[in-house]
Every structure is written in structure tokens, then in C-alpha cells.
DOTORPA-458414 format. One record per residue: residue number from 1; residue in three letters; z, x, y of N, C-alpha, C in turn. Coordinates in Angstrom, 3 decimals. Atoms other than C-alpha are relative to their C-alpha. Layout:
<sites>
    n  res       n.w       n.u       n.v      ca.w      ca.u      ca.v       c.w       c.u       c.v
  NUM  ALA         Z         X         Y         Z         X         Y         Z         X         Y
...
</sites>
This chain:
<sites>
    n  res       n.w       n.u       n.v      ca.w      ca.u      ca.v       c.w       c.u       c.v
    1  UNK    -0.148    -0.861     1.163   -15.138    -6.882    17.744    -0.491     1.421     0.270
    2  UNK     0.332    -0.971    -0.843   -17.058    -4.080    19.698     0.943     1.329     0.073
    3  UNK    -1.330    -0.892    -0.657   -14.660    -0.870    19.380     0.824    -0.374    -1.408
    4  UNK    -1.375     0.253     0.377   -12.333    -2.294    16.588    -0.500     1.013    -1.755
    5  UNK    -0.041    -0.383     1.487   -11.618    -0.743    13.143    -0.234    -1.149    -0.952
    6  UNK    -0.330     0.645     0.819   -12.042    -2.422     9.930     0.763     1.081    -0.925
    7  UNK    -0.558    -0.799     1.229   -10.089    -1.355     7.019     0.069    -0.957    -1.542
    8  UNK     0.242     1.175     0.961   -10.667    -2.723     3.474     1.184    -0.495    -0.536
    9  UNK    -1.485     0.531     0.050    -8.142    -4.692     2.502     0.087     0.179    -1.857
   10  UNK     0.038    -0.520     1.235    -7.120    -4.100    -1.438    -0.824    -0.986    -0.917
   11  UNK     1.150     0.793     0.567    -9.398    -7.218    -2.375    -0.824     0.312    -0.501
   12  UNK     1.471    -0.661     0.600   -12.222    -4.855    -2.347    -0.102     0.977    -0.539
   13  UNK     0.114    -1.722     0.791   -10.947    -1.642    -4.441    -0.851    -0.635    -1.274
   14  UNK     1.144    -0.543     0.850   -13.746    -2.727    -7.168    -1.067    -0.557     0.450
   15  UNK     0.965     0.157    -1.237   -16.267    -3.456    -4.177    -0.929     1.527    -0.543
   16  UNK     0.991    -1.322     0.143   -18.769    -0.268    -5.375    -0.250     0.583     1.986
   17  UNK     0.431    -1.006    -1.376   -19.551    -0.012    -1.490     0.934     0.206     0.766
   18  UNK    -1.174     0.022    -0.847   -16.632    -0.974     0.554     1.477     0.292    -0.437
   19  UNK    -1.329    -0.261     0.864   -13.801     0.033    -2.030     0.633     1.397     1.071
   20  UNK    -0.133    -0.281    -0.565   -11.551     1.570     0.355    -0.636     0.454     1.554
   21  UNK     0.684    -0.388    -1.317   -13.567     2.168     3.723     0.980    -0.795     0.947
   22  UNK     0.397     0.325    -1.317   -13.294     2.250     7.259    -0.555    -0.167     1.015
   23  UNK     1.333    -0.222    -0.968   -15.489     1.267     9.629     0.235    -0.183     0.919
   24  UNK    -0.211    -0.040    -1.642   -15.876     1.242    13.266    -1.192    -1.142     0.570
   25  UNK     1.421     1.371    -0.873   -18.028    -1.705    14.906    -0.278     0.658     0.555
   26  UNK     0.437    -0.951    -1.240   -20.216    -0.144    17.259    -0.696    -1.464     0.566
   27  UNK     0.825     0.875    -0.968   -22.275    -3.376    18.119     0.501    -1.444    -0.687
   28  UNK    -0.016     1.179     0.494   -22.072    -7.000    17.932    -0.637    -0.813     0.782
   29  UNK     0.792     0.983    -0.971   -24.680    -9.379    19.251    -0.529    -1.465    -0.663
   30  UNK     0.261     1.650     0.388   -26.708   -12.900    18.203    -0.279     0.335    -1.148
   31  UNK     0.632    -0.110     1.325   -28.199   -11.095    15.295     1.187     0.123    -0.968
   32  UNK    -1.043    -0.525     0.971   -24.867    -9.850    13.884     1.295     1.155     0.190
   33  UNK    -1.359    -1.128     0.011   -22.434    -7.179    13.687    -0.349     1.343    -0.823
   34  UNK     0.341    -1.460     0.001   -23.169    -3.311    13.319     1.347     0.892     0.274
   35  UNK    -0.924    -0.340     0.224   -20.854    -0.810    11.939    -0.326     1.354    -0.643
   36  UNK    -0.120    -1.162     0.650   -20.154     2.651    10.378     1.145     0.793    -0.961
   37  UNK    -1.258    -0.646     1.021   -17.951     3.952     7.323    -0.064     0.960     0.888
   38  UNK    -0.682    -0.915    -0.669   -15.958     6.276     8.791     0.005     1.132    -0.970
   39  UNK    -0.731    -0.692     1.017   -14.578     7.662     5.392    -0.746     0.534    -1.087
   40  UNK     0.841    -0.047     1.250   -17.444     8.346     3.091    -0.843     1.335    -0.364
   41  UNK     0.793    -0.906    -0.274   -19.008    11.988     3.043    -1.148     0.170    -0.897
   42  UNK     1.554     0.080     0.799   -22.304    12.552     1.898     0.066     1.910    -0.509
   43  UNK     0.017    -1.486     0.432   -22.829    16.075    -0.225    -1.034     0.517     0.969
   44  UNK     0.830    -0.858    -1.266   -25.683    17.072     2.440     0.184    -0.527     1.290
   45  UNK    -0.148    -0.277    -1.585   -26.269    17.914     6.270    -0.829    -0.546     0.429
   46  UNK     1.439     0.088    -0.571   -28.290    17.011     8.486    -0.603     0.626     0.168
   47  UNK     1.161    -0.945    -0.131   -30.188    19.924     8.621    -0.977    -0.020    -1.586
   48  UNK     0.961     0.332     0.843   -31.374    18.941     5.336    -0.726    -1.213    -0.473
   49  UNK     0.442     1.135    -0.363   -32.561    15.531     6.189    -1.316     0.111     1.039
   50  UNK     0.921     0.271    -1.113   -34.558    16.142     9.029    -0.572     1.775     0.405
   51  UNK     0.704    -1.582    -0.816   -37.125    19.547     9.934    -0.062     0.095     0.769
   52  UNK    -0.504    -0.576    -1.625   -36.445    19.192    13.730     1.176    -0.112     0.265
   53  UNK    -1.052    -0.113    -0.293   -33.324    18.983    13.477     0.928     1.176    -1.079
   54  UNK    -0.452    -1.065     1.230   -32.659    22.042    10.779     0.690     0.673     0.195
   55  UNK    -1.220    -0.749    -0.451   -30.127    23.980    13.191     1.231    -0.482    -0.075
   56  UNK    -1.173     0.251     0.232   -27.704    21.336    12.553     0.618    -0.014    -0.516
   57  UNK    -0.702    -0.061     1.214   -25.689    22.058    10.202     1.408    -0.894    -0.185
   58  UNK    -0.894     0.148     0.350   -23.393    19.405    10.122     0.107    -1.413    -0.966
   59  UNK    -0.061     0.626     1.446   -22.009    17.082     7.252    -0.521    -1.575     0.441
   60  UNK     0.099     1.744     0.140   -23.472    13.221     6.570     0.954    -0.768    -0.248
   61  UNK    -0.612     1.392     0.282   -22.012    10.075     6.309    -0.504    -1.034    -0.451
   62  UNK     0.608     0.911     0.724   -22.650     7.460     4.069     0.534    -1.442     1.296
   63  UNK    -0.088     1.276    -0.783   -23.041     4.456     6.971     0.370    -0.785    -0.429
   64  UNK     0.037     1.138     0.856   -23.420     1.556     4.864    -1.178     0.047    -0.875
   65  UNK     1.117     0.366     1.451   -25.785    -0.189     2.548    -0.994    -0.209     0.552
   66  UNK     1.509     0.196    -0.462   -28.544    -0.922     5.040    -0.349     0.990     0.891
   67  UNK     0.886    -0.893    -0.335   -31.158     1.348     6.266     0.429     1.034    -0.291
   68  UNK    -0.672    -1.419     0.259   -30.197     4.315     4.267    -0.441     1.004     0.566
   69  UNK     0.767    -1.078    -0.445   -32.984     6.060     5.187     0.184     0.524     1.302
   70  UNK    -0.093    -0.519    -1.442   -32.499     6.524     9.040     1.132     0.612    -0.096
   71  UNK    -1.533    -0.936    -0.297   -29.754     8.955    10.281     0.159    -0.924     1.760
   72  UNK    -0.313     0.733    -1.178   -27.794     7.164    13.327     1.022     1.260     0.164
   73  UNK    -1.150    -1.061    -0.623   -25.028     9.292    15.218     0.908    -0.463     1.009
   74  UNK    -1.005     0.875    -0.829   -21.808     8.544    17.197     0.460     1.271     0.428
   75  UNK    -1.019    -1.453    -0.917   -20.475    11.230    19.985     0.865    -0.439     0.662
   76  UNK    -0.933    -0.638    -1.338   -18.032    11.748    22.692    -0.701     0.763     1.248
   77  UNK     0.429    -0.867    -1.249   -20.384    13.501    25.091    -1.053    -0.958     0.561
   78  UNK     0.942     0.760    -0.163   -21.834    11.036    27.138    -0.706     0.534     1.416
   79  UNK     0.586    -0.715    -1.229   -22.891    13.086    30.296    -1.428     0.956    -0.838
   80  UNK     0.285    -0.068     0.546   -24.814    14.641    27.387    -1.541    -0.719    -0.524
   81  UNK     1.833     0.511     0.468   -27.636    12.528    26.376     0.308    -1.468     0.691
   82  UNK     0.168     0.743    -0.713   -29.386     9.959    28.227     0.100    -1.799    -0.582
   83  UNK     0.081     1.266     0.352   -29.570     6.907    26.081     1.777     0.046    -1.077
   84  UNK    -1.631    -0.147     0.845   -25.602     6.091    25.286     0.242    -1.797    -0.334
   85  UNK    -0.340     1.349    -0.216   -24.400     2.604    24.138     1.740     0.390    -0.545
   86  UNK    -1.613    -0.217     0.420   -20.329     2.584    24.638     0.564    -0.607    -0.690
   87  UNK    -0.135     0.845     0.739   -18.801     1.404    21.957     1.519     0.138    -0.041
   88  UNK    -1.470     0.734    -0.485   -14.877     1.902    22.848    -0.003     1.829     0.592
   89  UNK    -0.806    -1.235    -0.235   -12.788     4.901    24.809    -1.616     0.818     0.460
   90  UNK     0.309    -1.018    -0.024   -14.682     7.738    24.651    -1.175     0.132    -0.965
   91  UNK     0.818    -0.142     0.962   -17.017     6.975    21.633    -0.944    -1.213     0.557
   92  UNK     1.232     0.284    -0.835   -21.091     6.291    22.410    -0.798     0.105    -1.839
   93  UNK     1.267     0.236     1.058   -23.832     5.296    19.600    -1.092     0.605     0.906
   94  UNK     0.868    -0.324    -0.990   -26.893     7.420    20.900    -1.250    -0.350    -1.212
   95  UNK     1.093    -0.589     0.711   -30.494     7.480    19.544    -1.286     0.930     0.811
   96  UNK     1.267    -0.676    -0.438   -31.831     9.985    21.732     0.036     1.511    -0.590
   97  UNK     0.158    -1.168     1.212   -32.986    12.310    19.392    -0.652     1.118     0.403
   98  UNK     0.933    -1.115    -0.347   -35.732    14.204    21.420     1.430     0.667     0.649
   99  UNK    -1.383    -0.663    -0.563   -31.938    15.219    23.122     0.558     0.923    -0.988
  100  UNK    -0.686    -0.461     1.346   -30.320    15.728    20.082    -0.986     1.293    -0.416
  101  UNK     0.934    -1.233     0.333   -33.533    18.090    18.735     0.112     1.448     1.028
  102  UNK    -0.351    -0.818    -0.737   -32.903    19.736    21.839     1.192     1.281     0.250
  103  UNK    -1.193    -0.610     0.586   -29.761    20.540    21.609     0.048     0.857    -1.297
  104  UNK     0.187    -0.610     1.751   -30.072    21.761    17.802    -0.801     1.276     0.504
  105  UNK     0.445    -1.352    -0.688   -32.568    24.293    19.562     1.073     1.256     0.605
  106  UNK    -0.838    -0.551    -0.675   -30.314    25.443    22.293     1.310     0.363     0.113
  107  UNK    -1.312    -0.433     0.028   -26.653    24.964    22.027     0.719    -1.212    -1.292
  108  UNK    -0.544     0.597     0.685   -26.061    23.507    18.335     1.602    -0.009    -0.311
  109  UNK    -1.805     0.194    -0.111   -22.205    23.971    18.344     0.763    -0.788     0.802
  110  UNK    -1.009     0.620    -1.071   -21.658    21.846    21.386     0.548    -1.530    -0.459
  111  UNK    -0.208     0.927     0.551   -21.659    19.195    18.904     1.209    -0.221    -1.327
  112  UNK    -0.565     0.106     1.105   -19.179    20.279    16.861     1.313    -0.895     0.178
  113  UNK    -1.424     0.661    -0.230   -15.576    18.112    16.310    -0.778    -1.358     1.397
  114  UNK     0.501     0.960    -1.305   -17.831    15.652    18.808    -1.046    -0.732    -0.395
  115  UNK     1.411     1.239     0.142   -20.713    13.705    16.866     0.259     0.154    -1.263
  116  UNK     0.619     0.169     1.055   -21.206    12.459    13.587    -1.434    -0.848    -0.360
  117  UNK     1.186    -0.082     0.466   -23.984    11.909    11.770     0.137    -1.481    -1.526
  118  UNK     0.111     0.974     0.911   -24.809     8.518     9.550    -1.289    -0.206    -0.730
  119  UNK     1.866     1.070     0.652   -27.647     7.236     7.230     0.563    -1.018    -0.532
  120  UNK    -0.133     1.758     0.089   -27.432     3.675     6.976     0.996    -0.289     0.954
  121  UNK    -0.690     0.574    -1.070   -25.447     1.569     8.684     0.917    -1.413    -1.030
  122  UNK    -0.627     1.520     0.897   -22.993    -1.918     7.443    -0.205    -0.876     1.194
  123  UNK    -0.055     1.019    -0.874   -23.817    -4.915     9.003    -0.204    -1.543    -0.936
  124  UNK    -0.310     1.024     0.217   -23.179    -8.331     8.790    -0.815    -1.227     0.759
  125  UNK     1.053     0.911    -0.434   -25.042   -11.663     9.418     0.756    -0.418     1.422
  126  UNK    -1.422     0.181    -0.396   -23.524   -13.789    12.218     0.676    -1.109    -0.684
  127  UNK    -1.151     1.101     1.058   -20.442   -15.576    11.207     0.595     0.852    -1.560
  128  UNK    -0.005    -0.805     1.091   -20.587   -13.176     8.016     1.505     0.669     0.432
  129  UNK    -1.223    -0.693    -0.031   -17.686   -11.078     9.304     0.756    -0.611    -0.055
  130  UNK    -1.259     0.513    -0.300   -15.608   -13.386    10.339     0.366    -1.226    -1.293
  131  UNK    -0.319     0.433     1.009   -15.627   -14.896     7.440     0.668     0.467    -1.141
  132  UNK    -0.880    -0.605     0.945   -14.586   -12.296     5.400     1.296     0.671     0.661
  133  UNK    -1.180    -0.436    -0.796   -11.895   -11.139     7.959     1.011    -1.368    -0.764
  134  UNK    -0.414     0.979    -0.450   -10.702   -14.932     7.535     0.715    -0.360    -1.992
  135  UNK    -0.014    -0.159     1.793   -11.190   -14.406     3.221     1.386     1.009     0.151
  136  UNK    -0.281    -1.097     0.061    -8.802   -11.514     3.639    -0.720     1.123    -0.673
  137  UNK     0.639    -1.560     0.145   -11.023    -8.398     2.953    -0.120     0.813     0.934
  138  UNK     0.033    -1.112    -0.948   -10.527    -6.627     6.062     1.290    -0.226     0.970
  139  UNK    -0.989    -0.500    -1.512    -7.690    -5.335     8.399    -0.526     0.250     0.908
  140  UNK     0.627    -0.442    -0.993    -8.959    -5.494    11.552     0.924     0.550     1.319
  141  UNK    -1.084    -0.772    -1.352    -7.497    -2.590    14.520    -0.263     0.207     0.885
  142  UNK     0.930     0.157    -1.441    -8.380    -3.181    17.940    -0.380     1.101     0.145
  143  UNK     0.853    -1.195    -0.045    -9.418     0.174    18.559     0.717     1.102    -0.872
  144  UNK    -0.613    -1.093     0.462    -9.232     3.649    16.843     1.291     0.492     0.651
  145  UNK    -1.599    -0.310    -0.792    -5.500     5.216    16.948    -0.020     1.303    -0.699
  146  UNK     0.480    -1.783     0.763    -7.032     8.666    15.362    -1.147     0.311     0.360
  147  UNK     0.828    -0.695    -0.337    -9.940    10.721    15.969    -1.449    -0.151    -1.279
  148  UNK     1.055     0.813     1.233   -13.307     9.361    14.246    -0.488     1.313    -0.535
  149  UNK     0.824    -1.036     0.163   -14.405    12.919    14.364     0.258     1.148    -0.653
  150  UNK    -1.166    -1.098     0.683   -11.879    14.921    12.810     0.955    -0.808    -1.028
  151  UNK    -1.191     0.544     0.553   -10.221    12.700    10.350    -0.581     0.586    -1.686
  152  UNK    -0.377    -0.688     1.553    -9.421    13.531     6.689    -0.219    -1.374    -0.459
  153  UNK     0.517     1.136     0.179   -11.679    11.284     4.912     0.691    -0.823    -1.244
  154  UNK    -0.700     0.868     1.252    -9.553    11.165     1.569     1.310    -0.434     0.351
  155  UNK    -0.986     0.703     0.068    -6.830    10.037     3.239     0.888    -0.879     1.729
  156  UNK     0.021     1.196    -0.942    -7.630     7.551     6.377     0.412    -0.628    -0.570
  157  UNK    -0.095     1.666     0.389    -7.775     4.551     4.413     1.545    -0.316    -0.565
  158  UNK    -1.305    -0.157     0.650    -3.920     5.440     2.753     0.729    -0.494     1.086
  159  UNK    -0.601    -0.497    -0.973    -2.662     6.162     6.234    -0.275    -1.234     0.963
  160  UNK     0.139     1.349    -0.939    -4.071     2.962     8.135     0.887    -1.073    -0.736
  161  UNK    -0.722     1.414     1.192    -2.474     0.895     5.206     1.247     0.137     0.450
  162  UNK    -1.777    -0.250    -0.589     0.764     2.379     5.900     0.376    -0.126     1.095
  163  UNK    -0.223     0.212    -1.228     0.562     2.147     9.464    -0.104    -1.233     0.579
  164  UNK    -0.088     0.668    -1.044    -0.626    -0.991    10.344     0.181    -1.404    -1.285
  165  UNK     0.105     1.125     0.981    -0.424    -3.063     6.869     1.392     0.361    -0.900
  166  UNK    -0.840    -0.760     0.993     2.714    -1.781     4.840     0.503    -0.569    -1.530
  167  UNK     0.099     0.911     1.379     2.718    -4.702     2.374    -0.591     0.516    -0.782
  168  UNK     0.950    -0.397     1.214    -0.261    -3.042     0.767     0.325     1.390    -0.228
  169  UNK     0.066    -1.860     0.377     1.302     0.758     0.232    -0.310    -0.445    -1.007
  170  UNK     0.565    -0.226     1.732     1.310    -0.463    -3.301    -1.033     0.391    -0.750
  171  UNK     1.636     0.058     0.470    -2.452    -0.278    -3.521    -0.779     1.728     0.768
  172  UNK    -0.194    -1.708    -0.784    -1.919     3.666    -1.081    -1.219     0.689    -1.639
  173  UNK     0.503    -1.260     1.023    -2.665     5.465    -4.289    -0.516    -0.780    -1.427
  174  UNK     0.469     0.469     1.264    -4.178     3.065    -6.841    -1.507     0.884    -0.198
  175  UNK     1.263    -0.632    -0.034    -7.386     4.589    -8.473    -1.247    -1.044     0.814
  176  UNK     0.988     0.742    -0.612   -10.813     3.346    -7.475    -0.480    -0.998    -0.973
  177  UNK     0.297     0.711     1.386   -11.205     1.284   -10.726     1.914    -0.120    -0.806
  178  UNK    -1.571     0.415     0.349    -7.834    -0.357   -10.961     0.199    -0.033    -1.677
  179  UNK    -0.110     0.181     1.323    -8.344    -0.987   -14.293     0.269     1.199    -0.914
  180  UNK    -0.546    -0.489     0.108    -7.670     2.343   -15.111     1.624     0.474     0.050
  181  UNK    -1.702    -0.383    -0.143    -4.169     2.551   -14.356     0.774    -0.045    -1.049
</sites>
């Protein structure tokens, strides 16, 4: 699962957390399965999260529902910082932060269109995923077929539906509270 997309499947548009998301597995081991909304922007930066890191000015991501509090991060530059875990292609989960602080010092732009920035994280027990893969609540896409770092967050989750699910356009443009309609 390491590398693959999820995408929510229309089961969960009155899900409060997962109502439309995409996430990206980054890990999966004995404890469980570790992941990151893709699609969720947070109104602040990280430069207003963290005082050694205050040069960064770039936008949050709502991870998931656990550990809100920590900020995690996913790049492309893995020659870049020393502690990388690969998690497909070209994309690396890092937590080396005394790097990262560094950087933010010296050359904060080299991060731009090339790292995001998470607080919290989604994860799952084990067996938990694959259970709800198995429920239908998730499209799962062997790896990204777009750019985690540059995508247009209001309208991934439309655009995966149509691409790799097309049964569900119907649900493309429903609100987030069907019951409105």
C-alpha cells in the first residue's frame, strides 16, 4: 500500500473528516498504516506554527485526525536532507528538521512547488484499512498520476473520480452535506 493513493469513495461525503479526501500512504508496517490528505488546506503557514522555522512561509495541510499537533512534511529533494523515508517515485517523508530549520535560514525558496507541510497525520490500525477498502470507502491508485505538490485542492478529488472511477461522476459535484441538494 506504500506509495498508493486513496480516494474517498462517495460512502463518505457525510464523513466530517474524510468527506471527499485524498491521501497518499507514506508508511505501512505491524503497527498500521500511515497517510496524508492531500486535499485539505489549512488557513495558516508554517511560519506560524513553529519560531524556528518562521522564514517558511508556506501553506498547511490538514494530515488527518491524529497527532494534530506535530507538523510532518513530504518532499522531492532527497539529496537534500539526510533522514528520507521513500515513499514512491520521487516523493520522501523526512523529519529532519534541524535540516529543514536550516534551510528556512539559508535558502527558503528551494522548497517551493517541492515539500509540503502536514499537522496530523490518518492512520489506520492493522487490518483497519483493508477493511474499509473491502467496505467500499476508498478507491485505491497504485501510485500518484499528478503532482502531490502542485495540485488544485478543490478539484483533485472530482478529477480522480472521473479518471479512474466514472460510475461515481454523479457524486463529481454533489455538496458536502448531500442533504442539501
Amino acid at each position: 500500500m506504500k506509495g498508493q493513493i486513496l480516494v474517498a469513495s462517495p460512502e463518505l461525503l457525510l464523513d466530517e473528516i474524510f468527506s471527499k479526501t485524498v491521501i497518499l500512504i507514506t508508511d505501512r508496517h505491524d503497527e498500521g498504516t500511515v497517510g496524508f490528505v492531500l486535499n485539505k488546506p489549512l488557513t495558516v503557514h508554517v511560519s506560524e506554527v513553529s519560531e524556528s522555522l518562521k522564514n517558511l512561509d508556506y501553506q498547511l495541510w490538514e494530515g488527518g485526525p491524529v497527532a494534530t499537533e506535530n507538523l510532518y512534511f513530504l518532499h522531492n529533494l532527497p539529496g537534500i536532507f539526510d533522514e528520507n523515508l521513500p515513499v514512491t517515485g520521487d516523493i520522501f517523508w523526512s523529519g529532519d528538521f534541524e535540516r529543514l530549520e536550516q534551510l528556512s535560514r539559508e535558502n527558503p525558496g528551494i522548497l517551493n512547488g517541492r515539500a509540503k507541510f502536514f499537522l496530523g497525520y490518518s492512520g489506520w490500525s492493522p487490518g483497519q484499512l483493508e477493511r474499509e477498502i473491502q467496505d467500499g470507502a476508498w478507491l485505491v491508485i497504485d501510485r500518484p498520476d499528478f503532482d502531490i505538490f502542485n495540485l488544485n485542492p478543490r478539484h483533485i478529488w472530482a478529477e480522480l473520480i472521473h479518471r479512474h472511477k466514472p460510475q461515481w461522476d454523479l457524486w463529481r459535484n454533489a455538496p458536502s452535506d448531500p442533504a442539501l441538494n
